[in-house]
OpenMM code with the backbone's topology and positions (N, CA, C; nanometers):
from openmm import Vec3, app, unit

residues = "UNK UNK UNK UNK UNK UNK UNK UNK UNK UNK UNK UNK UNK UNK UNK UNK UNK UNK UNK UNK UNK UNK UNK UNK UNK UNK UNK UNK UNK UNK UNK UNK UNK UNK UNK UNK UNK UNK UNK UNK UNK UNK UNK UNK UNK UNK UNK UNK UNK UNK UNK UNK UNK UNK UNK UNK UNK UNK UNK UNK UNK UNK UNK UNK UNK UNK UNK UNK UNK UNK UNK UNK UNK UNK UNK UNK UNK UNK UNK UNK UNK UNK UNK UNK UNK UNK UNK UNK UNK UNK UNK UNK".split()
positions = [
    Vec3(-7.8344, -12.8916, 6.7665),
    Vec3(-7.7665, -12.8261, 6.8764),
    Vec3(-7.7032, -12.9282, 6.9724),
    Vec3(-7.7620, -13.0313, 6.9902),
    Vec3(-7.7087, -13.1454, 7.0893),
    Vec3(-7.6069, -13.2121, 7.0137),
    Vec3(-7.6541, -13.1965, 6.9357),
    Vec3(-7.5030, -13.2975, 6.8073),
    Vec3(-7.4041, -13.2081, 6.8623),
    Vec3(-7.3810, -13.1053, 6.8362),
    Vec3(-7.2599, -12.9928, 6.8748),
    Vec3(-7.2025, -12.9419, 6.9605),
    Vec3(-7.2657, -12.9737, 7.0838),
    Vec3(-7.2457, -13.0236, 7.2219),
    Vec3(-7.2082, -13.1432, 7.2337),
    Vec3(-7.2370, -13.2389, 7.1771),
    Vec3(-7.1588, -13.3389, 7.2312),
    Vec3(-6.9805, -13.3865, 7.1061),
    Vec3(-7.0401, -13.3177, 7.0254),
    Vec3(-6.8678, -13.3086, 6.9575),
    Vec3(-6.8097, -13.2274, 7.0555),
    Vec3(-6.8226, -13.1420, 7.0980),
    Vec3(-6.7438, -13.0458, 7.1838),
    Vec3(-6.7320, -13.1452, 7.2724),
    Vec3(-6.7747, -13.2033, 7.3571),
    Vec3(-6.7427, -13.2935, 7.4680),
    Vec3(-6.6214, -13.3850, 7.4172),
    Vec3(-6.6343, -13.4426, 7.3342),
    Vec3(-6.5733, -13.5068, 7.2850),
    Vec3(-6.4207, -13.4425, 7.2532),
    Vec3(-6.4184, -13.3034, 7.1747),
    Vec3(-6.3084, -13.2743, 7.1566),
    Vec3(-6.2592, -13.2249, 7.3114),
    Vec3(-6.2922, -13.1558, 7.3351),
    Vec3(-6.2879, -13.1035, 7.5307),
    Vec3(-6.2295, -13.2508, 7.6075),
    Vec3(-6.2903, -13.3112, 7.6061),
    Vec3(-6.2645, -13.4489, 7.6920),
    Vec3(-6.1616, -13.4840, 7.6821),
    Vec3(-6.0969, -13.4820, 7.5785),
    Vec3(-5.9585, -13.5231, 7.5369),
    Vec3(-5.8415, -13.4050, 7.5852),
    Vec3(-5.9038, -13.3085, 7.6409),
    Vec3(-5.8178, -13.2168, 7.7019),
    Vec3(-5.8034, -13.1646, 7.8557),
    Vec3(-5.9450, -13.1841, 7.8536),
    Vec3(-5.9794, -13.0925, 8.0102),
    Vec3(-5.9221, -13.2002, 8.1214),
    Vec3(-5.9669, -13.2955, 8.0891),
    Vec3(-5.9015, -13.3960, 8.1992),
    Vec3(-5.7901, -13.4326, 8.2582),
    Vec3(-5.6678, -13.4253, 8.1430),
    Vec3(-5.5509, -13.4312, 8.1902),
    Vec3(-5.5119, -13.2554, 8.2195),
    Vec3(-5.5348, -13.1428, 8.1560),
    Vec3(-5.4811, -13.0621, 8.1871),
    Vec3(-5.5675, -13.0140, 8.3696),
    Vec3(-5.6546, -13.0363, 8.4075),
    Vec3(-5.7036, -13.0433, 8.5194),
    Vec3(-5.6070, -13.1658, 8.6329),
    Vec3(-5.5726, -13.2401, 8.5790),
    Vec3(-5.5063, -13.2878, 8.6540),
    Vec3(-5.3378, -13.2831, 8.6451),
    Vec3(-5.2777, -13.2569, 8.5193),
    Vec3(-5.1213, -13.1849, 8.5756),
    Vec3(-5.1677, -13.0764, 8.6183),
    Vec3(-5.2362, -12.9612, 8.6222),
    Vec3(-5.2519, -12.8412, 8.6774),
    Vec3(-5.2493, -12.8785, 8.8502),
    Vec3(-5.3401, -12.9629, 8.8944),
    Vec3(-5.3209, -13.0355, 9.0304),
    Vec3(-5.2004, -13.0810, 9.0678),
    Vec3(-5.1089, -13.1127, 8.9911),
    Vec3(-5.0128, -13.2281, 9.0243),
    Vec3(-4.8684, -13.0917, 9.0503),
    Vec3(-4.8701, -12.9859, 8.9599),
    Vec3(-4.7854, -12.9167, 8.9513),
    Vec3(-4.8764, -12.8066, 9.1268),
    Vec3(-4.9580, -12.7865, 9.0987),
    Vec3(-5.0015, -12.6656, 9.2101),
    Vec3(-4.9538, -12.7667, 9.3434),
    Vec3(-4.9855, -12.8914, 9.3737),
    Vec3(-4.9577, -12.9563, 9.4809),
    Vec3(-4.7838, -12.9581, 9.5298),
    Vec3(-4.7006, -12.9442, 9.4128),
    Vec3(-4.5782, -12.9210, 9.4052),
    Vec3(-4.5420, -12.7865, 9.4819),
    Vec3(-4.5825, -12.6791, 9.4485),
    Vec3(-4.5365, -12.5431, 9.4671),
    Vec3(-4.6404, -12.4640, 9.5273),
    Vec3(-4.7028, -12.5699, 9.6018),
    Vec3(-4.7969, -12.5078, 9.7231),
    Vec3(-4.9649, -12.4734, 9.6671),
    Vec3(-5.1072, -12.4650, 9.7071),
    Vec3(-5.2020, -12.4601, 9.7011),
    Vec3(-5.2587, -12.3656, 9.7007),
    Vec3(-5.3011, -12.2800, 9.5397),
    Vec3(-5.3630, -12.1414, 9.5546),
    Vec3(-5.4755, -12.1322, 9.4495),
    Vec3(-5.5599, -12.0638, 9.4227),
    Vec3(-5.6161, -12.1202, 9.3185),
    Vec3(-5.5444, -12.0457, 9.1937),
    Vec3(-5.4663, -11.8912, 9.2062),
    Vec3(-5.4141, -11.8242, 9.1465),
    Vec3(-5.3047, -11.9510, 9.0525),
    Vec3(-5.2542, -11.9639, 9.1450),
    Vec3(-5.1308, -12.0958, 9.0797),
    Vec3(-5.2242, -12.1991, 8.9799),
    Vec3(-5.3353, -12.2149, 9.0271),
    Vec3(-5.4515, -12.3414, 8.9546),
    Vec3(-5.4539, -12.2555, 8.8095),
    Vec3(-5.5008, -12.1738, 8.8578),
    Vec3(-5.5419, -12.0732, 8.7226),
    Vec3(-5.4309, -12.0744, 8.6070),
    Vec3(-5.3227, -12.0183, 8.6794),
    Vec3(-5.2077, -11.9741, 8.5654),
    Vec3(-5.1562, -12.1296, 8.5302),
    Vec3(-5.1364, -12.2261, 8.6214),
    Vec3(-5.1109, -12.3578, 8.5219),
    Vec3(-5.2608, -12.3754, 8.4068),
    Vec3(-5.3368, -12.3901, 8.4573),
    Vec3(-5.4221, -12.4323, 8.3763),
    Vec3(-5.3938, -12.3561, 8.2016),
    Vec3(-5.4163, -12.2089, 8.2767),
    Vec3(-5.3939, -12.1700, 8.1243),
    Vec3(-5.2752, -12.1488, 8.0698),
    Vec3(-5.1746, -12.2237, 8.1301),
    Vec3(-4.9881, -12.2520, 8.0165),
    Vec3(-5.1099, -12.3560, 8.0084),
    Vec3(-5.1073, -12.4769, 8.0638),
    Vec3(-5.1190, -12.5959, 7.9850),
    Vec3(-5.2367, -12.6458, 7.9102),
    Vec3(-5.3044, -12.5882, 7.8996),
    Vec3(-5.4483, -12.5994, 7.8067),
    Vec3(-5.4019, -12.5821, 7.6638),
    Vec3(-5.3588, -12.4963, 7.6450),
    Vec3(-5.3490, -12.4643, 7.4410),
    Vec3(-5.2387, -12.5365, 7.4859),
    Vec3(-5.1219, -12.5754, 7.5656),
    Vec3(-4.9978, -12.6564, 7.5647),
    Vec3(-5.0861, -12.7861, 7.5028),
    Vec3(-5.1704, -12.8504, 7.5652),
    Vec3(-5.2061, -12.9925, 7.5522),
    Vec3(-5.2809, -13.0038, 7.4428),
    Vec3(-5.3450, -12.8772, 7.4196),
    Vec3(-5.4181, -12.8752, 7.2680),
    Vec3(-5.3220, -12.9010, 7.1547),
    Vec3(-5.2401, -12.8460, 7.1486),
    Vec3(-5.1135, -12.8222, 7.0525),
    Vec3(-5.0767, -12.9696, 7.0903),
    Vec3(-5.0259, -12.9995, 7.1617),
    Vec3(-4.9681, -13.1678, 7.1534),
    Vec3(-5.0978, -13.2964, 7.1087),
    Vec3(-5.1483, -13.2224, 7.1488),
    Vec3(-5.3082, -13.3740, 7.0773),
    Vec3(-5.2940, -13.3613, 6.9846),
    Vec3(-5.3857, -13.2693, 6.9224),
    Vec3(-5.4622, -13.2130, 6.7694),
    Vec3(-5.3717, -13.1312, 6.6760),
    Vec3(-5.2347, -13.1143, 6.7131),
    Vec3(-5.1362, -13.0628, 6.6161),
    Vec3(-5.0222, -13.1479, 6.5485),
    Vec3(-4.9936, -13.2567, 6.6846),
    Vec3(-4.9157, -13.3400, 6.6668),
    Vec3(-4.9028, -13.4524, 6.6586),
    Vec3(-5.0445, -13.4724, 6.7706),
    Vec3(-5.0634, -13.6453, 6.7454),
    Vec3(-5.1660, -13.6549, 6.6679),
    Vec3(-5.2908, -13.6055, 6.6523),
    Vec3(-5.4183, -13.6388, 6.5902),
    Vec3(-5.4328, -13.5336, 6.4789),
    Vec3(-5.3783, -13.4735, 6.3916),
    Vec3(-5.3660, -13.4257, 6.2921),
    Vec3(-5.5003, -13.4045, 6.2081),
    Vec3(-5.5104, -13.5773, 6.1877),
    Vec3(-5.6241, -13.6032, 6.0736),
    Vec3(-5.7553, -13.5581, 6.1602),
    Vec3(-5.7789, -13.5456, 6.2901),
    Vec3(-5.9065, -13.5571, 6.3536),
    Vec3(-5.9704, -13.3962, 6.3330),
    Vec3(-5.9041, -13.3095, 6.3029),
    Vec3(-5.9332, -13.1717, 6.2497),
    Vec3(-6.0898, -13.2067, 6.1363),
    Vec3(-6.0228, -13.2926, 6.0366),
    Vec3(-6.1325, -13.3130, 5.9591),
    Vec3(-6.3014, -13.3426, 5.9989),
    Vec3(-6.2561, -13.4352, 6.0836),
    Vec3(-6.3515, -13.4943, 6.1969),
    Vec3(-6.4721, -13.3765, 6.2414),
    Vec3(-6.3816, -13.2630, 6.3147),
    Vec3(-6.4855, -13.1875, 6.3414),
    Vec3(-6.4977, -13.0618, 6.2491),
    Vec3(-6.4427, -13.0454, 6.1258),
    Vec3(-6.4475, -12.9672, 6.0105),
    Vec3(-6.5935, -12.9973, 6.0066),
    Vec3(-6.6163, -13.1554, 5.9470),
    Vec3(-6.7002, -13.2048, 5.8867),
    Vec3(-6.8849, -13.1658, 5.9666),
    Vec3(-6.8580, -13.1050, 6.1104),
    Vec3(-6.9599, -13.1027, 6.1812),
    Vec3(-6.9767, -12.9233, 6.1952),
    Vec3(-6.9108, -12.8755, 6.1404),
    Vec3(-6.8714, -12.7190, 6.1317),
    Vec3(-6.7609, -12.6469, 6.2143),
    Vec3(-6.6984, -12.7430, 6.2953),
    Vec3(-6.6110, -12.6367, 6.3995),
    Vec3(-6.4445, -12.6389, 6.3254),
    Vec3(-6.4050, -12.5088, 6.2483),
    Vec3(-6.3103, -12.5133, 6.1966),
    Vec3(-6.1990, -12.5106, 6.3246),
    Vec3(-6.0762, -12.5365, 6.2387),
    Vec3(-5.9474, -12.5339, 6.3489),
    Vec3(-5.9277, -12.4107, 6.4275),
    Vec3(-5.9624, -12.3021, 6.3065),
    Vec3(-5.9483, -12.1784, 6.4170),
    Vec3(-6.0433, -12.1200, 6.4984),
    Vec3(-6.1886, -12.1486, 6.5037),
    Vec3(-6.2854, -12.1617, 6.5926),
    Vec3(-6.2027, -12.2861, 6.7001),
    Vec3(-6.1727, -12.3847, 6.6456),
    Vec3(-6.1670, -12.4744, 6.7841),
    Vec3(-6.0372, -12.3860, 6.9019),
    Vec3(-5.9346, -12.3255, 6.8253),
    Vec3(-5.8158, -12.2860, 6.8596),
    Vec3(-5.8769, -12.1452, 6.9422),
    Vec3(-5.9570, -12.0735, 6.9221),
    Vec3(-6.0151, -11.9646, 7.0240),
    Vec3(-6.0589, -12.0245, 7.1201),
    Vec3(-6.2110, -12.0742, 7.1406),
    Vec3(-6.2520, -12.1531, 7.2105),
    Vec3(-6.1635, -12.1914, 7.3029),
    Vec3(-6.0450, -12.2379, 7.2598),
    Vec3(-5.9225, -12.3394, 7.3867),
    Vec3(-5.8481, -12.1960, 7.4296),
    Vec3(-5.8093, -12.0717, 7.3566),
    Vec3(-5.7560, -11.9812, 7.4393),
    Vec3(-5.9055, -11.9215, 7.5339),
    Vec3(-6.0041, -11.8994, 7.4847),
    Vec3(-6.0705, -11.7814, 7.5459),
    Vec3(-6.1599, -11.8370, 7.7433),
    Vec3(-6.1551, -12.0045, 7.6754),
    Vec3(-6.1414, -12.0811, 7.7983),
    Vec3(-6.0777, -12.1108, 7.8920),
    Vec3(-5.9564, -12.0559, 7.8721),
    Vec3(-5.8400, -12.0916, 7.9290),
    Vec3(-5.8358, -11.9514, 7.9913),
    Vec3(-5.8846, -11.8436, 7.9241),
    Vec3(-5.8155, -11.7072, 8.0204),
    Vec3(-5.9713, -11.7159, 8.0959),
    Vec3(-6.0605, -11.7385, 8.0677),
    Vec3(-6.2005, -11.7296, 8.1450),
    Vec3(-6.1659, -11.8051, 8.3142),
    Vec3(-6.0833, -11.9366, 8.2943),
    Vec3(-6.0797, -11.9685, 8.3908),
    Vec3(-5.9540, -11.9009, 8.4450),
    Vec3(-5.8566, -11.8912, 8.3730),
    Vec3(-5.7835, -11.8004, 8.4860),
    Vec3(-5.8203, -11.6457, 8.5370),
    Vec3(-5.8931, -11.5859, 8.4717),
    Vec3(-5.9196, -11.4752, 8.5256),
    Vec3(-6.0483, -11.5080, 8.7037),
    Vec3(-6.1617, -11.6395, 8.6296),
    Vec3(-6.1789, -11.6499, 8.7388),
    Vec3(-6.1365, -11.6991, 8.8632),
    Vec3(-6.0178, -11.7539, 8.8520),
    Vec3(-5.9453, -11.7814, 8.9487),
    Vec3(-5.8259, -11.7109, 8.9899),
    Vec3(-5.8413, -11.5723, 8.9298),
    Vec3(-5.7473, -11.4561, 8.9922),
    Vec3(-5.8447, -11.4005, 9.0821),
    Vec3(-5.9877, -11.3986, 9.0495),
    Vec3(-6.0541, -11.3350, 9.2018),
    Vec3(-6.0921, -11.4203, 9.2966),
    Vec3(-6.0520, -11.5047, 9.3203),
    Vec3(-6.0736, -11.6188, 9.3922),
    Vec3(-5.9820, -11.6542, 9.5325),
] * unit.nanometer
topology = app.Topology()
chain = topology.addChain("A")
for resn in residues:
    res = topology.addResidue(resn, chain)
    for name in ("N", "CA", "C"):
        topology.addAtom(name, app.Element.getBySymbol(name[0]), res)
């Protein structure tokens, strides 16, 4: 179970960080809401997923094949996270 948690970190890490921070960089642009936080976050989350692991890192799919998390498990996961946080930051 800890093995699989920390692949997830690993694949996560490579995402959450920058999309947490253009999400900042764009909300600071067009004023401070968390609504605005929310809806960037979730354009640019599967945006940044799709540019890592579709386009640049291709082969790394295998990577976490090999530990059980197929592409389309990983590919929910990045939408259903993405509306979790924007929904919680529509009541916010």
């Amino acid at each position: 179970m800890m093995k699989n948690l920390t692949i997830l970190q690993i694949f996560y890490g490579k995402l959450l960080i920058p999309t947490v921070l253009f999400s900042l960089l764009i909300i600071s642009l067009t004023g401070f809401s968390y609504q605005n936080f929310g809806l960037c976050f979730f354009l640019i989350f599967p945006l940044l997923h799709y540019f890592v692991y579709e386009v640049r890192l291709k082969n790394e799919y295998y990577f976490y094949a090999n530990f059980g998390f197929s592409k389309r498990l990983l590919w929910i996961s990045t939408l259903v996270i993405s509306l979790i946080v924007k929904t919680i930051t529509l009541f916010l």
